[in-house]
Wavefront OBJ file of the C-alpha trace (Angstrom):
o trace
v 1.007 -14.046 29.516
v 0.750 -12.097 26.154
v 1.044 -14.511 23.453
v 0.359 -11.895 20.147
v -0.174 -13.483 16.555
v 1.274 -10.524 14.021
v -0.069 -11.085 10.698
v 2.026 -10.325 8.108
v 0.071 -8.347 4.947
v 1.991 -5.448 2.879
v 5.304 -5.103 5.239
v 7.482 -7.791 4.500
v 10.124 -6.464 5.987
v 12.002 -5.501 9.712
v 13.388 -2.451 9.083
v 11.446 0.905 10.096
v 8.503 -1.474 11.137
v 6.212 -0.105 13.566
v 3.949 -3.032 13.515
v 6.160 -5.551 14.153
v 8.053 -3.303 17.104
v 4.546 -3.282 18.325
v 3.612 -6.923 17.931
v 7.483 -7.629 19.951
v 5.986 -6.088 22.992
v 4.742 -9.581 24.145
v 5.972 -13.006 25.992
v 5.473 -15.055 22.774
v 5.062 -13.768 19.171
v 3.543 -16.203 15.905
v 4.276 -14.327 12.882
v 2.381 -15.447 9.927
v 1.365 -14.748 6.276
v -1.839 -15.716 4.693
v -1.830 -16.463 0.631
v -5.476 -16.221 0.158
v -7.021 -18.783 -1.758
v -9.716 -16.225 -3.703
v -5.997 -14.241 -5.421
v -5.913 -17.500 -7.412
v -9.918 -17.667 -8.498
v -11.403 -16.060 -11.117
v -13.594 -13.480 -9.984
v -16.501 -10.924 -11.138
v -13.784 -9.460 -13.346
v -13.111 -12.908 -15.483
v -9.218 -13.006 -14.229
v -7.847 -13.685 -11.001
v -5.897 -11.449 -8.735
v -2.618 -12.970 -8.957
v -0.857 -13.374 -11.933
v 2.466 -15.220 -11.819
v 4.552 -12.381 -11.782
v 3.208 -10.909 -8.881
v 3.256 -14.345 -7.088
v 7.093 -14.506 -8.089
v 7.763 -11.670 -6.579
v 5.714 -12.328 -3.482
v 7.559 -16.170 -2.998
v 10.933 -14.283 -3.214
v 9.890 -11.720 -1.012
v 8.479 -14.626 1.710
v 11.733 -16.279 1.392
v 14.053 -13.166 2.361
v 11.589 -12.408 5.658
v 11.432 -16.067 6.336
v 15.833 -16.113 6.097
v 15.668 -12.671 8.389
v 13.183 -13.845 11.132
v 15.474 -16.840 11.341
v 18.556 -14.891 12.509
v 16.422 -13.671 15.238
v 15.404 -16.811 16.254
v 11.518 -16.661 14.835
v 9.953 -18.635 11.804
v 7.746 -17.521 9.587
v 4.304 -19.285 8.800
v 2.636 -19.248 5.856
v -1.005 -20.226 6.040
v -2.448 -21.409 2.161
v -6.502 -21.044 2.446
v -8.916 -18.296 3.721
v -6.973 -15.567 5.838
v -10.170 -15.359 8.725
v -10.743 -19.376 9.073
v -7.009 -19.775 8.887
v -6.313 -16.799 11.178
v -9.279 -18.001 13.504
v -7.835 -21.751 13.542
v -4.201 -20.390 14.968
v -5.785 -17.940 17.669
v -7.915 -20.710 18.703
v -5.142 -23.261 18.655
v -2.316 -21.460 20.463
v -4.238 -18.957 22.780
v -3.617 -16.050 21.010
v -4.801 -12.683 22.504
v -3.759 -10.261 20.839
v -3.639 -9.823 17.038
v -0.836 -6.907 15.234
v -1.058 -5.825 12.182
v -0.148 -2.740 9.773
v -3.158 -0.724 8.956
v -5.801 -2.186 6.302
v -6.340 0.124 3.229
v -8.368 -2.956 1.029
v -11.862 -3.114 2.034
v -11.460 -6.875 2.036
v -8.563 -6.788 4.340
v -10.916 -4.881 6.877
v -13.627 -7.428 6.675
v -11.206 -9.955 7.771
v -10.257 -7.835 10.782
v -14.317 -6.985 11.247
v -14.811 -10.992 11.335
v -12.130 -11.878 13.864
v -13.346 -9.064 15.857
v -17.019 -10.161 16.031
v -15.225 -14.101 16.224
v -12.880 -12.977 19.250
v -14.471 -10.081 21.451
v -12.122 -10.306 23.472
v -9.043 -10.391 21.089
v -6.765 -7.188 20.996
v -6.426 -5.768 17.310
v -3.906 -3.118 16.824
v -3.438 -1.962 13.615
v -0.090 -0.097 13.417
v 1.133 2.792 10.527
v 3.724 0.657 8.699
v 3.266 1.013 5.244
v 2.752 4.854 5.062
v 4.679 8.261 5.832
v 2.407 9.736 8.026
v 0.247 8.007 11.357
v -3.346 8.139 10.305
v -3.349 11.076 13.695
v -0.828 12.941 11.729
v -3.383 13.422 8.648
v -3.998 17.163 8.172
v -7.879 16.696 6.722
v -10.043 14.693 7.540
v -11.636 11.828 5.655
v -14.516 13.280 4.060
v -11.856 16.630 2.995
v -9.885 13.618 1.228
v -12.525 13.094 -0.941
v -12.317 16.654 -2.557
v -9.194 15.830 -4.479
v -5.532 15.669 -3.804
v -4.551 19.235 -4.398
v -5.329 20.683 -0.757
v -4.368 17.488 0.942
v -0.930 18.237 -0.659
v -0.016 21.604 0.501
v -0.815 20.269 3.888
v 0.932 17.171 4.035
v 4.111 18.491 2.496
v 4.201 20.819 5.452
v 4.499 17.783 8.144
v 7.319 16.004 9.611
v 7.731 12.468 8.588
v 8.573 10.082 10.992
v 12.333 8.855 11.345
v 12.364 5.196 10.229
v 13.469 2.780 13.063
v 15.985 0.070 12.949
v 15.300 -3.302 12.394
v 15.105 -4.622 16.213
v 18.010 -6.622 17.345
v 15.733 -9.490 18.921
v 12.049 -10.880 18.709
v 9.943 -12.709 21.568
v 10.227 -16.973 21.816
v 8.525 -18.666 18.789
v 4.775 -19.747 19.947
v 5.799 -22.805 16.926
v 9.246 -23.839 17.287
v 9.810 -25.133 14.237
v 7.764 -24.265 11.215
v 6.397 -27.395 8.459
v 6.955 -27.396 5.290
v 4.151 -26.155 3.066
v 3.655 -28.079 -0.213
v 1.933 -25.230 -2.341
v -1.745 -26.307 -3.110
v -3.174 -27.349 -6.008
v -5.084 -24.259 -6.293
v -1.776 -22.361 -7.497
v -1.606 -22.972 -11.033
v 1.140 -25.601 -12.188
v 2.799 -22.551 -14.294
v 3.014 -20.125 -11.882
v 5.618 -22.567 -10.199
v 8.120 -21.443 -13.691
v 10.078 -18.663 -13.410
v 8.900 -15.399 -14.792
v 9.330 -14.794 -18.459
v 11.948 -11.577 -18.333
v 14.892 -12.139 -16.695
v 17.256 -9.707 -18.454
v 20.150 -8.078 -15.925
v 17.795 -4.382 -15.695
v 14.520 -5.743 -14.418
v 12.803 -6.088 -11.213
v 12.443 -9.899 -11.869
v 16.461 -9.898 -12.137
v 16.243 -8.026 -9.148
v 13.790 -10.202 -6.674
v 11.742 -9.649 -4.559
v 12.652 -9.082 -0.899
v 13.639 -6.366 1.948
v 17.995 -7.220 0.851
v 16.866 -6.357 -2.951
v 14.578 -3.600 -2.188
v 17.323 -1.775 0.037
v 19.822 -2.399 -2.572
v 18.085 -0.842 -5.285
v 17.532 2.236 -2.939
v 21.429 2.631 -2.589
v 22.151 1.934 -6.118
v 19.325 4.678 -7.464
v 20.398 7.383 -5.053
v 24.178 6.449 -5.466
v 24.422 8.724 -8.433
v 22.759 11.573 -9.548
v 19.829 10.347 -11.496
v 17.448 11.748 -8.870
v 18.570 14.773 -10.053
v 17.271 13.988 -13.147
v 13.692 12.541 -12.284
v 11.507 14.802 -13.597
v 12.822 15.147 -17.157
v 12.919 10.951 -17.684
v 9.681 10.337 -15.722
v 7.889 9.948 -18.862
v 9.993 7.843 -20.747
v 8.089 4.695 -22.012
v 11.264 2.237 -21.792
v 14.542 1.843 -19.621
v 15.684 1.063 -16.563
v 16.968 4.452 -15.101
v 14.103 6.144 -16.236
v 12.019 6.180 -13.585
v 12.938 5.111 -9.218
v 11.811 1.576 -9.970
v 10.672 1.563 -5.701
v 7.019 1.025 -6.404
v 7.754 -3.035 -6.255
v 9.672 -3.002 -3.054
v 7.341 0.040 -1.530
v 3.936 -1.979 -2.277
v 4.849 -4.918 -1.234
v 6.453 -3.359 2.079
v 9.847 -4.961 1.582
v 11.216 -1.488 1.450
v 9.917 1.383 4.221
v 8.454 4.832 2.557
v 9.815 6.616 5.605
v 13.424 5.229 4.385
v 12.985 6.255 1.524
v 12.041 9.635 2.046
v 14.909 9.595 4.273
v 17.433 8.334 1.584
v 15.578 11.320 -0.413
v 16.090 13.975 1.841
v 19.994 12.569 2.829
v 20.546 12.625 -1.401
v 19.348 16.341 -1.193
v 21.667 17.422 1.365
v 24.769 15.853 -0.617
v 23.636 17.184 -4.289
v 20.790 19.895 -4.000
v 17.360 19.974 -3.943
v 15.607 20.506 -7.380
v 12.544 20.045 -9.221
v 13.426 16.426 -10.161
v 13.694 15.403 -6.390
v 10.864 17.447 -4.963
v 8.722 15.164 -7.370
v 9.907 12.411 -6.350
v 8.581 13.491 -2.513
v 5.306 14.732 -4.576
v 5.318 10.999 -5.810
v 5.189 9.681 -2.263
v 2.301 11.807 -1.121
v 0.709 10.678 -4.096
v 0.823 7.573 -3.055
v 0.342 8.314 0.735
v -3.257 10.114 -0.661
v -4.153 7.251 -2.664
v -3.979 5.074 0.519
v -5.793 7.305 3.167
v -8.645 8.164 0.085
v -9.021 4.498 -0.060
v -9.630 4.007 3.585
v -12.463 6.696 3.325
v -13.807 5.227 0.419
v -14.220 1.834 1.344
v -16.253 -0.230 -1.327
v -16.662 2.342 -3.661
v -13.200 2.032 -4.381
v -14.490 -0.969 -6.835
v -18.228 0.532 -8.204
v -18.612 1.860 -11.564
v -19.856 5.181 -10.674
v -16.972 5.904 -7.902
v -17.038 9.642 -6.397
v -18.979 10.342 -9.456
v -22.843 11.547 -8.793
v -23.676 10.904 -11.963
v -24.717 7.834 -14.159
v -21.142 6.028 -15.969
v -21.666 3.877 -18.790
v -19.709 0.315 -19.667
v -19.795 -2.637 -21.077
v -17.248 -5.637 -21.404
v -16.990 -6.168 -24.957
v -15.296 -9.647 -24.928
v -13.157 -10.046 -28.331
v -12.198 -6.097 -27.599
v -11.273 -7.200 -23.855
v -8.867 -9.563 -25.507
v -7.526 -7.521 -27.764
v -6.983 -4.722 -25.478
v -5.114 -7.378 -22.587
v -2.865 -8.859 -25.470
v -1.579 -6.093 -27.091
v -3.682 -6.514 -30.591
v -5.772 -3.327 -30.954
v -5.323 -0.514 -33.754
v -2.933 1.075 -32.011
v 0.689 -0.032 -31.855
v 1.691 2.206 -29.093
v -1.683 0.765 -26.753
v 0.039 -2.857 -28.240
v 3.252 -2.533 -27.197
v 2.372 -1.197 -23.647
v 0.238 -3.993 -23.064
v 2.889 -6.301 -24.186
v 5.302 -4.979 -21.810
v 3.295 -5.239 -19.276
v 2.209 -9.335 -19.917
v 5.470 -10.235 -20.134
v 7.183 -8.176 -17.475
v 5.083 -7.350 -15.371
v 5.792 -3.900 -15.031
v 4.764 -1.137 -17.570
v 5.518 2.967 -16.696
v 3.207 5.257 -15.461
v 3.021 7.003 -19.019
v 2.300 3.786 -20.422
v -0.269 3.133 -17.758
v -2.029 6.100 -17.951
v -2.135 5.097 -21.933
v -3.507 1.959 -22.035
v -6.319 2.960 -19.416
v -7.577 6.125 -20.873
v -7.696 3.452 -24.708
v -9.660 0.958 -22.889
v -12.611 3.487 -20.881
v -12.845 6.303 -23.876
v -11.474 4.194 -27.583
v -12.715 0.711 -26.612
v -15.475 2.431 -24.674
v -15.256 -0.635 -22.131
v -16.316 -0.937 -17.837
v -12.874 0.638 -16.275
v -13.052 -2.352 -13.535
v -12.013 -4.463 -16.066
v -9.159 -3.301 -16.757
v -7.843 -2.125 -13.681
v -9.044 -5.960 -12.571
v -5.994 -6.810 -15.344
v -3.527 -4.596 -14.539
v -4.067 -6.078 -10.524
v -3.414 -9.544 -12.101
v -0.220 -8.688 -14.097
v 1.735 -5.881 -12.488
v 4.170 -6.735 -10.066
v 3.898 -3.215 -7.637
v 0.150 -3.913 -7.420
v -1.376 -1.901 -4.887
v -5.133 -2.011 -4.098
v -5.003 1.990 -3.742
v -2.952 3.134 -5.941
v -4.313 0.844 -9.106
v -7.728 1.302 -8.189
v -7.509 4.702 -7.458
v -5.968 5.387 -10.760
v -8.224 3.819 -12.414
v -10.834 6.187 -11.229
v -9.012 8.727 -11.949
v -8.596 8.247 -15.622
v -12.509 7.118 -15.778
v -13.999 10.335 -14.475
v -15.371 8.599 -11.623
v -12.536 9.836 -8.717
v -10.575 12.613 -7.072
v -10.001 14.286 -10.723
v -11.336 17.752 -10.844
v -11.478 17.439 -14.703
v -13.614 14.781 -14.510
v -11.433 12.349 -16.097
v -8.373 11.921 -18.928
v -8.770 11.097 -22.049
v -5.394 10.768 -24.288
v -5.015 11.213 -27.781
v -2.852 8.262 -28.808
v -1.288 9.691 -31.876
v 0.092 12.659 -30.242
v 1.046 10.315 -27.389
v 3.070 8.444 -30.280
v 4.637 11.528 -31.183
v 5.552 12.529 -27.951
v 7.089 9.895 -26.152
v 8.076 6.971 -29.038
v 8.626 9.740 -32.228
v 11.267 7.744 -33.338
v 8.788 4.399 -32.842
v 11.588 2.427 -30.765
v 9.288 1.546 -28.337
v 7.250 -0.074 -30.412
v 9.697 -1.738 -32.528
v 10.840 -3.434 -29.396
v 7.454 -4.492 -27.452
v 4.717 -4.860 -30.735
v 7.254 -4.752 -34.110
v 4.087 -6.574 -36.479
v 0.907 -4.765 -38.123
v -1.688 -3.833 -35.911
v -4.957 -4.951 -36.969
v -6.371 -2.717 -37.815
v -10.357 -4.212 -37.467
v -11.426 -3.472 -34.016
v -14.497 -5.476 -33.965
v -14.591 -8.600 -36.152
v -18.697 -9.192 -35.403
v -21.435 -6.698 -35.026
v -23.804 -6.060 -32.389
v -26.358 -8.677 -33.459
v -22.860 -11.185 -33.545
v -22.419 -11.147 -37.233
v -19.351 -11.021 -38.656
v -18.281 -8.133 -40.209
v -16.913 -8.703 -43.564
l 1 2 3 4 5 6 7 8 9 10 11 12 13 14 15 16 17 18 19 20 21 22 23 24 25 26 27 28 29 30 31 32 33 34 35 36 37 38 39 40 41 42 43 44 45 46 47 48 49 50 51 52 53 54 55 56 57 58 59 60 61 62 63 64 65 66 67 68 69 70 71 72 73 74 75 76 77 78 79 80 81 82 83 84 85 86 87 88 89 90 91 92 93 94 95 96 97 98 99 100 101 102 103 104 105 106 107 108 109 110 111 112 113 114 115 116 117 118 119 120 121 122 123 124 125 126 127 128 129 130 131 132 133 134 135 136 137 138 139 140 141 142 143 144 145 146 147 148 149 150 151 152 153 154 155 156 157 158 159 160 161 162 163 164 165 166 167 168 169 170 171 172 173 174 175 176 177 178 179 180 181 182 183 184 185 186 187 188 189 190 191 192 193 194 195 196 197 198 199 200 201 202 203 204 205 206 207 208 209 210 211 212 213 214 215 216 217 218 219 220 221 222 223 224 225 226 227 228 229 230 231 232 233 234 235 236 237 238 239 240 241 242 243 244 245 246 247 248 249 250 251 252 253 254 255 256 257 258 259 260 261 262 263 264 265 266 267 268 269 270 271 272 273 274 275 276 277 278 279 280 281 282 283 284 285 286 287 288 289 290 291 292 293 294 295 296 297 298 299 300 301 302 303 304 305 306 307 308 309 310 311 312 313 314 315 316 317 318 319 320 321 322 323 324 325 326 327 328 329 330 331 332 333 334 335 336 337 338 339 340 341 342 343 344 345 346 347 348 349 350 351 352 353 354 355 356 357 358 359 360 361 362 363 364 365 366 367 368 369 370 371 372 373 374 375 376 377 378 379 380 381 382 383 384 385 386 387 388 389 390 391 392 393 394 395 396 397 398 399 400 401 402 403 404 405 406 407 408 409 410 411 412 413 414 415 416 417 418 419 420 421 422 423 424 425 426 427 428 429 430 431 432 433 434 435 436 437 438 439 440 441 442 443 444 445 446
């Protein structure tokens, strides 16, 4: 009898699910999730992984799979602890032989799958493509050809077919646990991450929620008019709600299929035209699609200082500047209204983004892992990938031919907030205009 354990990661979701059409292929199926215990900890980066936005988001988007797997007769189980000894506790327990899951891009994901491997020899692990466009065989270069930069991985991949999403499937194998217990959350989860998040006005992901129902309705109600058409010209935009797609959320934490959205993409197209604005929303999705495969070839460099880079990168983590920077105090009002946005929202543009990271490596002269440790705690379409390969990006240390980005704030200012509405709304008071209130020897500076 195949009895197969599918672990849940970045897919919550059963439409266009690979994995999980896999992982049916069995007698008896255990479908589980694993909140890892070390999202909550403070790490090397002095702030954990999970902020409470991202953990709202994530409970909402447990609750919708949980409500779906139920219609099909399946339960979901969510595991609080370590993901391998709570993983290796359920295959030992219920005779589990066979272990499904979409593919691993985190380098810490993959140890997980190295440990049950060396745990279990003889365990089946299938990793399935769920969570990209393309199967890894589809890949037009090859890994080390991914590390030369994103500009000839792009002419290929826009060349391929994707993949026509699946349905969701109409049944699911018995339950290995027939009935699910309740899970009290553990003390470990901060007592005010259990409050609602702080912006709940009616144009906001957290009015939206998290979840496959939400993510699929945003996808209808963005491509139900015309602002696709419209894309590239708003892209930039600091502020609003129909700025920008608003997927990334639903995308990175799987509750929404890339391959249905590209579909939804293409369908749009066919009904209004094809234009600039919605072939860069396509070159969007291969960004993101390179960002994932790049970190699969770059494993743990994907978090050191020096990144691609051959060459020496200096850092430091200037403490009262680190503060300043995360709460939106600093010089600069447009770098303090970005980083307001994002604390209380959770979600900031990709203008705004780009912004605050290039004022924290090249004004604030400050260890980029720091920062893009603090955008993984607040922002609520965290992806390991995508942040972290951003990051890089902006530093000098990745896939950028220029060797990095450095932004000049005050024509930023004049470019995208010349009328200063942006700031008016997210950072209205003074700046402060000190950066540093103590010297280098820690004396203060009058």
């Amino acid at each position: 009898m195949l009895t197969t354990l599918y672990w849940f990661t970045q897919d919550l979701r059963l439409d266009d699910n690979p994995a999980l059409t896999r992982a049916a292929q069995s007698d008896a199926l255990l479908c589980v999730f694993c909140v890892d215990q070390r999202w909550f900890n403070p790490h090397r980066y002095h702030i954990s992984s999970m902020g409470h936005h991202r953990w709202h988001f994530l409970q909402q988007s447990l609750d919708d799979l949980s409500a779906a797997l139920t219609t099909l007769n399946q339960h979901l189980y969510v595991e609080f602890g370590y993901p391998e000894q709570q993983l290796i506790g359920l295959i030992a327990k219920h005779k589990i032989n066979r272990l499904v899951c979409s593919r691993q891009f985190g380098s810490d994901e993959r140890k997980v799958l190295r440990f049950l491997a060396e745990r279990f020899p003889k365990l089946q692990i299938e990793e399935i493509d769920s969570t990209t466009l393309f199967d890894q065989q589809q890949l037009p270069v090859t890994p080390a050809q991914l590390l030369t930069g994103f500009t000839s991985y792009r002419k290929q991949a826009e060349q391929l077919p994707v993949p026509a999403p699946a349905q969701a499937p109409m049944s699911l194998p018995r339950p290995v646990l027939r009935a699910v217990p309740a899970h009290q959350q553990p003390d470990w989860i901060p007592a005010s991450y259990r409050r609602p998040a702080v912006s709940q006005t009616k144009n906001s992901i957290a009015a939206m929620g998290g979840g496959e129902a939400a993510g699929k309705q945003h996808l209808h109600d963005y491509f139900s008019g015309t602002l696709p058409s419209s894309y590239k010209e708003t892209r930039n935009e600091l502020d609003g709600w129909t700025n920008s797609s608003k997927l990334s959320p639903w995308l990175n934490q799987g509750c929404l299929s890339v391959r249905r959205g590209a579909q939804t993409l293409r369908t749009y197209e066919q009904k209004h035209g094809s234009n600039e604005s919605t072939q860069w929303l396509f070159f969007e999705l291969l960004w993101r699609e390179y960002y994932q495969w790049l970190a699969l070839a770059q494993g743990d460099t994907l978090y050191t200082l020096k990144g691609l880079s051959d060459k020496p990168q200096h850092g430091c983590l200037h403490p009262e500047r680190y503060q300043k920077w995360c709460h939106g105090n600093t010089p600069w009002p447009l770098v303090n209204a970005c980083m307001r946005q994002l604390k209380e929202t959770g979600y900031l543009s990709n203008r705004g983004r780009q912004i605050a990271a290039s004022c924290f490596i090249h004004e604030l002269a400050m260890d980029w892992r720091y920062g893009a440790a603090w955008f993984e705690h607040q922002l609520i379409d965290y992806d390991v990938a995508v942040n972290w390969g951003n990051w890089q990006y902006i530093a000098g240390v990745g896939v950028d031919p220029r060797g990095g980005r450095h932004f000049d704030i005050d024509k930023q200012t004049a470019l995208y907030d010349p009328q200063g509405a942006y700031i008016a709304r997210w950072a209205p008071d003074a700046p402060e205009l000190a950066l540093d209130s103590v010297d280098a020897a820690d004396w203060p500076i009058s």
